[in-house]
Kinemage of the C-alpha trace (Angstrom):
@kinemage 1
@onewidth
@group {chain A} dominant
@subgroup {mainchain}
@vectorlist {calphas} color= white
{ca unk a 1} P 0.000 0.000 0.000
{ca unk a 2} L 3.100 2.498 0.675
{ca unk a 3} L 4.421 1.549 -2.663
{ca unk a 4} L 1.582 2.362 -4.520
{ca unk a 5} L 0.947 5.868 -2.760
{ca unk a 6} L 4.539 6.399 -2.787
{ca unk a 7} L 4.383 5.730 -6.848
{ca unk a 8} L 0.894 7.914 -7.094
{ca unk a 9} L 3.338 10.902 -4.861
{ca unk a 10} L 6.074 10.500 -7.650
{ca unk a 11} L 3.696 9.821 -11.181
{ca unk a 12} L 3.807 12.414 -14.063
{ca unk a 13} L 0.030 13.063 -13.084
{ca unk a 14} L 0.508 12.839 -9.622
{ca unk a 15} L -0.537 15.633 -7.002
{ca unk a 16} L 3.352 16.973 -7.579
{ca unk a 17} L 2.605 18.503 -11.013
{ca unk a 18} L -0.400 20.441 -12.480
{ca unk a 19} L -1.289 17.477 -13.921
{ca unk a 20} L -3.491 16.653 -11.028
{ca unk a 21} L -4.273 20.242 -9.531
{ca unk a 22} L -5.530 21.939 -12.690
{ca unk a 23} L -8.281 19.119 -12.926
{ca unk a 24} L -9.054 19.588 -9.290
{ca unk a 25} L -9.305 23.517 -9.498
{ca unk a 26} L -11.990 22.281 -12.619
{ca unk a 27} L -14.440 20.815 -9.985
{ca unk a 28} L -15.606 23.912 -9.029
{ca unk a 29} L -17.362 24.342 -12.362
{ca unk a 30} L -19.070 21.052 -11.488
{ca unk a 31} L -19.878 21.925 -8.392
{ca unk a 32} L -21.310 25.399 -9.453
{ca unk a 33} L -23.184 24.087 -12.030
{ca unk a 34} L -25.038 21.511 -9.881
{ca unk a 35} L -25.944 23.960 -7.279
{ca unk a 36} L -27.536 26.036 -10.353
{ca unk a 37} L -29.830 22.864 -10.722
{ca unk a 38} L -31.969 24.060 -8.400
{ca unk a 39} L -32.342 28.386 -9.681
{ca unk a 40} L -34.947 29.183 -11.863
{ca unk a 41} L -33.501 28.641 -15.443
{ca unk a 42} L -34.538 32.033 -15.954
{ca unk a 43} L -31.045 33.192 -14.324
{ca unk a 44} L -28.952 30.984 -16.712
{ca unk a 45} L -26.681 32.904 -18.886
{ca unk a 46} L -27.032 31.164 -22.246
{ca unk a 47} L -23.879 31.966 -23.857
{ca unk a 48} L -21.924 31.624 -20.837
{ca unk a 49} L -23.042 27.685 -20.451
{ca unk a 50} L -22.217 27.697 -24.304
{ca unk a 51} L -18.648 28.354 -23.525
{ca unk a 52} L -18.432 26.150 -20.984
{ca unk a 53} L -19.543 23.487 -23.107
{ca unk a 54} L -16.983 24.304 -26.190
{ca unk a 55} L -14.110 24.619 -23.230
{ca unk a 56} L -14.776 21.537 -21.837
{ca unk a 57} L -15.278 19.675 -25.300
{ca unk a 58} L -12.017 21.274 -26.157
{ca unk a 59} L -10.373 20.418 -23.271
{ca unk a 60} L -11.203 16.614 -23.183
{ca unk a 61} L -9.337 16.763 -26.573
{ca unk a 62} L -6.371 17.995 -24.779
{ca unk a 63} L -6.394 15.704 -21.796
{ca unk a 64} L -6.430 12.641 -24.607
{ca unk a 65} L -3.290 13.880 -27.057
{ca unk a 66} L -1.211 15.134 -23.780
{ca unk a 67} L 1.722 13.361 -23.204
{ca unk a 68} L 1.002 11.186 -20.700
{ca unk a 69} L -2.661 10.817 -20.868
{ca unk a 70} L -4.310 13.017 -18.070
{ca unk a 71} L -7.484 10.542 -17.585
{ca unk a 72} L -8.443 12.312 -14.774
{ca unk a 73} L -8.171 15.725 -16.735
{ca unk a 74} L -10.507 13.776 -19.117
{ca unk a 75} L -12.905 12.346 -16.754
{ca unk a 76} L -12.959 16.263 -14.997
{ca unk a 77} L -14.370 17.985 -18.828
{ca unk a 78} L -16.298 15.128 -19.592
{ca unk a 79} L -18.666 15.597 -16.153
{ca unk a 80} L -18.747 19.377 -16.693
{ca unk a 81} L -19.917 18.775 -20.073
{ca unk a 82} L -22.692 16.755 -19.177
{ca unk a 83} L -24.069 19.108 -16.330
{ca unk a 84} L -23.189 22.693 -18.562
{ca unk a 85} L -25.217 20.626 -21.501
{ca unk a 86} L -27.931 20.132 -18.928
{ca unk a 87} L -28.238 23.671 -17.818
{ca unk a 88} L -28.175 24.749 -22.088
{ca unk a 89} L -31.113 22.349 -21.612
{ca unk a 90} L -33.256 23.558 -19.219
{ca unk a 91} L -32.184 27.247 -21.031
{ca unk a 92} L -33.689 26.366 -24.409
{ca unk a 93} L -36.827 24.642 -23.054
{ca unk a 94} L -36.833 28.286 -20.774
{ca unk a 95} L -36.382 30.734 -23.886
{ca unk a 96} L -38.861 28.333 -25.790
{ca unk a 97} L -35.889 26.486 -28.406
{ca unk a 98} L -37.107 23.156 -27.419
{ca unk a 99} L -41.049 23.374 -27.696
{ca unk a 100} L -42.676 21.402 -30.458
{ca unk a 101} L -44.057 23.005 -32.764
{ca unk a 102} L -47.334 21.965 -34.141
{ca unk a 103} L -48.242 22.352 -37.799
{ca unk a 104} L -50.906 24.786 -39.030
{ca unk a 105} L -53.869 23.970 -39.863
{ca unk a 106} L -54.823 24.964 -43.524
{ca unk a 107} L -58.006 26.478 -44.092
């Protein structure tokens, strides 16, 4: 068990590099964004959650090609792109993107 920790310590993603604290810093998106799961989606700033979603798509890119693979990086983007995709959600059915729309009748 001291081995293993004592290998985690010393890895090129361990908690020594930026590696691992970048992705931890990330979790405060996550966070945010799931305490915004409860506010009227009236408050949601549509572009903002649009940018969040293009960062984090872009970023899971990044955390794949780096050199070494960052899969915790990865596995950081890829849960604050599913709850900033969420919130876009609950923004379009808001703002009225997501409604169906029901053919005319002719006359």
């Amino acid at each position: 068990m001291a081995t293993a920790f004592k290998a985690f310590l010393n890895s090129p993603v361990g908690p020594k590099t930026t590696h691992f604290w970048g992705p931890v810093s990330n979790w405060g998106f996550i966070l945010a964004g799931m305490a915004d799961m409860n506010k009227p989606p009236e408050l949601i700033s549509g572009s903002m959650t649009a940018v969040m979603c293009v960062y984090s798509g872009l970023f899971m890119r990044f955390a794949w090609v780096v050199n070494p693979r960052n899969y915790f990086l990865m596995a950081t983007h890829a849960s604050n792109e599913s709850v900033q995709l969420y919130q876009l959600s609950r923004y379009a059915r808001a703002q009225g993107y997501l409604e169906k729309k029901e053919p005319e009748a002719q006359q």
